[in-house]
Phi, psi and omega in degrees: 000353181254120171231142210232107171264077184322151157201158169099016166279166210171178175266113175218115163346149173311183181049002174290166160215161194231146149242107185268146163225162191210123191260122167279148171279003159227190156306150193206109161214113180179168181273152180224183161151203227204121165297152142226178175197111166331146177274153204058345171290179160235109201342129197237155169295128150280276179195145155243165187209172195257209146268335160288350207154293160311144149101017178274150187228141155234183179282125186277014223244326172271352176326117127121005198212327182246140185240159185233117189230165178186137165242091187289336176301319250228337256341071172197150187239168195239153163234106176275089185268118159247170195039092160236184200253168168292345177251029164258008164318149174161191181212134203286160170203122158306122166236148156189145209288150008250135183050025181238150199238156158228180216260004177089144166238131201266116175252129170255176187222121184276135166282000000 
């Protein structure tokens, strides 16, 4: 019953940063955060948040280069990618629990 809108995906160079955001159709209290999935890979964990706030897990492969925020007035939460790499290529995918996606945004990263 929740639909989940990506935006802010693109083209950036290494060492760049990108912001994605994910708009929800309602108040959402439940935890959200962020997929991605590679070409040829198989979808790896990004970063989660809670509804207050609390309770964010990142991925360790991003630890230290993406922060995961939500504005619950606004109902969407962020994903702030700095320093990125050529294997954050992918295309993001929105979550929120339990089992609903939104349909993705694609980020490449060029060396």
């Amino acid at each position: 019953q929740v639909q989940l809108v990506e935006s802010g995906g693109g083209l950036v160079q290494a060492g760049g940063s990108l912001r994605l955001s994910c708009a929800a159709s309602g108040r959402i209290v439940s935890d959200m955060g962020w997929f991605r999935r590679a070409p040829g890979k198989e979808r790896e964990f990004v970063a989660l948040i809670g509804w207050s706030g609390g309770g964010i897990r990142y991925g360790d492969s991003v630890k230290g280069r993406f922060t995961i925020s939500r504005d619950n007035a606004k109902n969407t939460i962020t994903l702030q990618m700095n320093s990125l790499k050529p294997e954050d290529t992918a295309i993001y995918y929105c979550y929120a629990s339990l089992n609903n996606w939104g349909r993705g945004t694609q980020v490449t990263v060029s060396s």
